[in-house]
C-alpha positions in Angstrom: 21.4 122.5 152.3 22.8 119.4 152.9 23.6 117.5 156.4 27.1 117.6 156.0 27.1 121.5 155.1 24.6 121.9 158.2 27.5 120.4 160.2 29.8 122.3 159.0 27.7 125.2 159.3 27.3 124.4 163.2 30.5 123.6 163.7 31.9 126.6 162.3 29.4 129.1 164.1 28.7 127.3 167.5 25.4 126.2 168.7 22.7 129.0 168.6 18.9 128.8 168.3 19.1 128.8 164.4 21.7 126.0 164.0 20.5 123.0 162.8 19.6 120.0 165.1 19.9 116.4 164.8 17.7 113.5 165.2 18.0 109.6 165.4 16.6 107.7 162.0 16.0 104.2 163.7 17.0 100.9 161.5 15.1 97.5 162.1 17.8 95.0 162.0 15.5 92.3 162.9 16.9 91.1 166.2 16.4 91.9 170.5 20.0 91.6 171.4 21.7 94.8 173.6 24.5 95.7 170.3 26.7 97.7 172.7 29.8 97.1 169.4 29.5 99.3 166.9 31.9 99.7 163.8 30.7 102.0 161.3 33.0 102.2 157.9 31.4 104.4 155.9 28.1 105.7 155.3 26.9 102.6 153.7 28.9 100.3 155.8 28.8 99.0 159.2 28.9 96.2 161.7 27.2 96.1 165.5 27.8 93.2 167.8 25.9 92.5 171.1 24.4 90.1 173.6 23.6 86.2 172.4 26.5 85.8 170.2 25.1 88.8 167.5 27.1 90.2 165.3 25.2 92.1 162.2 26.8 93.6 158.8 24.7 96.5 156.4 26.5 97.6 153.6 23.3 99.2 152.4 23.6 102.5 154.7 21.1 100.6 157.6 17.9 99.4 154.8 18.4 95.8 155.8 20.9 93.5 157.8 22.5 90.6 157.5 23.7 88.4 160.8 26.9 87.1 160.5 27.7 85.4 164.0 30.4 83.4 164.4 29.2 80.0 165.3 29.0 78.5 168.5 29.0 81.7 170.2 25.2 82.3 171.3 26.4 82.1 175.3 28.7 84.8 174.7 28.6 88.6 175.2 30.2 90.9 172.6 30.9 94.1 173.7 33.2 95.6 171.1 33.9 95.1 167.3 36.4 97.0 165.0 35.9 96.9 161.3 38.5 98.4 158.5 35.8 97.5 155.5 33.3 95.3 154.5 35.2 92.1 154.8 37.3 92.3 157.7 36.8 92.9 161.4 37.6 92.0 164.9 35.2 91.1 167.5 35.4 91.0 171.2 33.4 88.5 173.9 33.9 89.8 177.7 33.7 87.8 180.8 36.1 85.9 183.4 38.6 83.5 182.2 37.5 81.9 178.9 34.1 84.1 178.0 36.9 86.9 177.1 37.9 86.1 173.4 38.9 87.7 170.2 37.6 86.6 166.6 38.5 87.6 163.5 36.8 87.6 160.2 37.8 88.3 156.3 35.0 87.2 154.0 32.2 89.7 155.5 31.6 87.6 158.2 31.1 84.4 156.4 33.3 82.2 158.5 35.4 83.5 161.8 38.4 82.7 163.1 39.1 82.4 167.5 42.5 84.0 167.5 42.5 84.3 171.1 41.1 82.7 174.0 42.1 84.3 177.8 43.1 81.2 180.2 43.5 83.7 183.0 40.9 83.3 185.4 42.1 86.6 186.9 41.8 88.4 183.3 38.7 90.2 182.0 38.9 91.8 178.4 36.7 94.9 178.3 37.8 96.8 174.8 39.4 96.5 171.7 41.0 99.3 169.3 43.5 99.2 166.3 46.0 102.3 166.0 46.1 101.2 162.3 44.8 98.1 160.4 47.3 96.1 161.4 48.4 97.0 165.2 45.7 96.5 167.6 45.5 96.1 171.4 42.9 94.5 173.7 42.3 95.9 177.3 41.6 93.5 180.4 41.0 94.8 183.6 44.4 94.9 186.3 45.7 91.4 187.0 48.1 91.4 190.2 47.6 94.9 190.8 48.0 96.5 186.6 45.9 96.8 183.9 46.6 94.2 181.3 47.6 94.9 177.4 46.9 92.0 174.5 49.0 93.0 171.3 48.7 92.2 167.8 50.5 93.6 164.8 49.1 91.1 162.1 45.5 92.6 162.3 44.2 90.6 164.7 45.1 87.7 163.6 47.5 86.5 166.3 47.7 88.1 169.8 50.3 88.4 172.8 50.0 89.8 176.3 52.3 92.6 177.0 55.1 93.2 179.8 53.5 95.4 182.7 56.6 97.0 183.9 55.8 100.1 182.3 51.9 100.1 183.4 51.3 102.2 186.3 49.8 100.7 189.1 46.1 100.3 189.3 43.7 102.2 192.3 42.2 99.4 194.9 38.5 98.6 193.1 39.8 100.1 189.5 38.3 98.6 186.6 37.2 99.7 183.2 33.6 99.6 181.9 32.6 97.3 178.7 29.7 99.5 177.9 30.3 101.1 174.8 33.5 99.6 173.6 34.9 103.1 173.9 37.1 102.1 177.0 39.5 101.8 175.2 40.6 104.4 172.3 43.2 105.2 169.3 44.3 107.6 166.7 47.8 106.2 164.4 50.5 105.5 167.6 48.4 106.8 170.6 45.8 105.5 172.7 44.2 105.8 175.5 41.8 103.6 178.0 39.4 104.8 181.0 38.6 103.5 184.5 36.3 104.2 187.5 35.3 101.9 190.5 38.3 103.0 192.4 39.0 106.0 194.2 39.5 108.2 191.2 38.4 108.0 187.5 41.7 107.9 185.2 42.3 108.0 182.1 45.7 106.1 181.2 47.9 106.8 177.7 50.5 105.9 175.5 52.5 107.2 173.0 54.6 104.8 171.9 52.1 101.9 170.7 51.1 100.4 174.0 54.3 99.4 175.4 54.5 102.6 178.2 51.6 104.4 179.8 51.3 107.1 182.0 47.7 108.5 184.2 46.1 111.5 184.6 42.8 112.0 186.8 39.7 112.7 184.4 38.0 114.9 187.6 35.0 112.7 186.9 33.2 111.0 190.4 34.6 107.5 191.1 32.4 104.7 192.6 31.7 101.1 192.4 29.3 101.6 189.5 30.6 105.1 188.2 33.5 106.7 186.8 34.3 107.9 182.8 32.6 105.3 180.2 33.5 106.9 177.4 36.4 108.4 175.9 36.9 110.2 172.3 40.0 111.6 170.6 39.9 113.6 167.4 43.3 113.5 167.4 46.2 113.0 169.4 45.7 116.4 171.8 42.0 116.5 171.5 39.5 114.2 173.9 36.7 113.6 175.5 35.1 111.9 178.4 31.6 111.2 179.3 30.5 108.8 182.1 28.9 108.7 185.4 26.9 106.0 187.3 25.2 103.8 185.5 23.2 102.6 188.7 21.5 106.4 188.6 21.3 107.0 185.0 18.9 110.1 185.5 21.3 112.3 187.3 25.4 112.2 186.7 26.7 115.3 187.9 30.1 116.6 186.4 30.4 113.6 184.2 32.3 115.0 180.8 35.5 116.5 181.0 37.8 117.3 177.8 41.4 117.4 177.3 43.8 119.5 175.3 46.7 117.7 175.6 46.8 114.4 174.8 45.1 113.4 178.2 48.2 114.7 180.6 45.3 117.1 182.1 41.7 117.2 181.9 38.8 120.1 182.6 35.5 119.5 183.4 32.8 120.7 181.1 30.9 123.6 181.7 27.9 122.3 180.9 27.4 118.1 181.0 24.9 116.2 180.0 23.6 116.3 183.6 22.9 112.2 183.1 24.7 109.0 182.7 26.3 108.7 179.3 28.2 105.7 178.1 29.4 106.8 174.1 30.5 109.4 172.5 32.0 110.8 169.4 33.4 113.6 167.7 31.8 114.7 164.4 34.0 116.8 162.8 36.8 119.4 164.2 34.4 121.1 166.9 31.0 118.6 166.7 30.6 115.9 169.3 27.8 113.5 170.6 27.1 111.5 174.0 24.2 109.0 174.4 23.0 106.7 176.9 20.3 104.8 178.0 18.3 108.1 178.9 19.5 110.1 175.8 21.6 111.5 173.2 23.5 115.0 173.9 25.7 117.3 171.8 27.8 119.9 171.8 29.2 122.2 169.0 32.5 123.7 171.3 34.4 120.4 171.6 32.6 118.9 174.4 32.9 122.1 176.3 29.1 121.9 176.8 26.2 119.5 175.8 22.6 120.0 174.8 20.4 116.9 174.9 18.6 116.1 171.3 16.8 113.0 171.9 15.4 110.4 174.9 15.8 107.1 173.3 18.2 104.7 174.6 21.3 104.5 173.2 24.8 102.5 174.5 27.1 103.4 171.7 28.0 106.3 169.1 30.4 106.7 166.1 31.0 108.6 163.5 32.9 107.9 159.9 33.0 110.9 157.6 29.9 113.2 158.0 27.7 110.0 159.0 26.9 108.5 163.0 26.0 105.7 163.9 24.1 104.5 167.5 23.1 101.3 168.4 21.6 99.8 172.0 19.7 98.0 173.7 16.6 96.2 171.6 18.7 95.9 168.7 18.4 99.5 168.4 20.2 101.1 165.5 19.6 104.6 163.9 22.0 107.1 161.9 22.4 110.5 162.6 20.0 112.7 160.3 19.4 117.2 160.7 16.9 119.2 160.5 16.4 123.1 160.9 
């Protein structure tokens, strides 16, 4: 049978001990740098983007790699990189004031474009998503108390920082975590970022584009290193949220939670991946995976609860059609593959 009737398959009938099970298929893309970006297209298709300026393109389905950096970026850090094909994508560098910056690229990565460059000192980009190919935002953690929203409607190619009137107000210590570049999330007119450090792990929404948001507590523990990571949304009612402390990777107790209705309320999972996890992904209408630097998890009940499936390290998951993608630290990359 093939692997995307197998997922269908487990989907469909839930996890048991005669549903199939999926392991990593590790790429060599030739580099060492920590690819925490990861922007899979199809399954041919796909760009990662990491630590030393690296950015690498496939459009072979992972049998070789080509790096495409933009130049003069080798001090950087990307954390986050959102592709619509083979030729165009958006790429995100973290850090205070001028490390946080935004490039943009429409020939495959042949020559980039800076189309924006913070100047806040108090600014710090950590994510990037696009609600469609041409609205995008960019979220930087709070600046005089709020969360801060960069805007563009032209693709990426231009930016703006948004009003915060309509931002609720951010938790003393609240932060969001550039780990995955799943901080920050979207389906068409919805999205959705997560926090931790503070008090309380939230998870903050709109509905109207970016320009209002409201907060819900994720039920997730909150600390200086530890709150939710990850977030996932099949579609506008149906999410996911993985985290915990990335100080204590082996142990993160009640660290996934799901949500039913667009992230106004959250539940915790019955069973979690018991350990730190900073990506996930859903796979289908029920299918979902978490990974980290300790392993990868899944669950076949919408995140309800997780089974792990594999101990490599792992910083980010996603999934386009009936293909995954993961990619980490050592320029680990690997596609999802299933076996019986």
């Amino acid at each position: 049978m093939a692997a995307v009737g197998l997922v269908t398959l487990a989907a469909a009938s839930g996890f048991t001990s005669a549903a199939p099970m999926p392991s990593w298929r590790l790429s060599d893309t030739g580099v060492t740098a920590r690819l925490r970006g990861l922007a899979p297209v199809s399954d041919k298709v796909a760009w990662v983007a990491g630590s030393a300026g690296t950015i690498l393109r496939t459009v072979d389905g992972a049998r070789s790699w080509q790096r495409v950096d933009p130049p003069g970026t080798a001090d950087l850090q990307f954390r986050d990189i959102e592709a619509f094909d083979a030729e165009h994508a958006v790429a995100l560098t973290i850090g205070e004031g001028e490390q946080s910056r935004l490039y943009a690229t429409a020939d495959g990565g042949r020559s980039w474009k800076e189309t924006f460059r913070n100047t806040d000192p108090a600014a710090f980009y950590d994510c990037v998503t696009f609600l469609d190919r041409r609205h995008g935002l960019a979220l930087s953690d709070p600046v005089d108390g709020r969360f801060r929203i960069l805007a563009t409607s032209d693709g990426g190619r231009s930016w703006a920082v948004q009003p915060s009137g309509r931002m609720p107000a951010a938790l003393s210590g609240e932060f969001a975590f550039a780990a995955s570049g799943t901080c920050l999330v979207s389906t068409p007119g919805h999205a959705w970022f997560a926090t931790g450090g503070g008090e309380r792990a939230r998870v903050f929404s709109t509905s109207d584009g970016g320009r209002s948001w409201r907060v819900a507590d994720s039920g997730i523990p909150s600390g200086p290193s530890a709150g939710v990571y990850s977030l996932a949304f099949r579609d506008p009612r149906h999410g996911i949220a993985v985290g915990g402390d990335y100080a204590t990777p082996e142990s993160a107790p009640a660290a996934a939670a799901t949500t039913r209705d667009g992230g106004r309320t959250w539940s915790p999972a019955r069973t979690e991946p018991g350990e730190y996890r900073s990506g996930a992904a859903w796979l289908g209408r029920s299918t979902a995976l978490a990974v980290g630097p300790t392993g990868s998890d899944i669950s076949f009940d919408g995140g309800r609860t997780w089974t792990e499936f594999d101990a490599g390290s792992f910083d980010a998951v996603l999934c386009t059609g009936a293909t995954c993608w993961a990619s980490g630290e050592q320029g680990r990359v690997a596609t999802l593959s299933w076996r019986r």
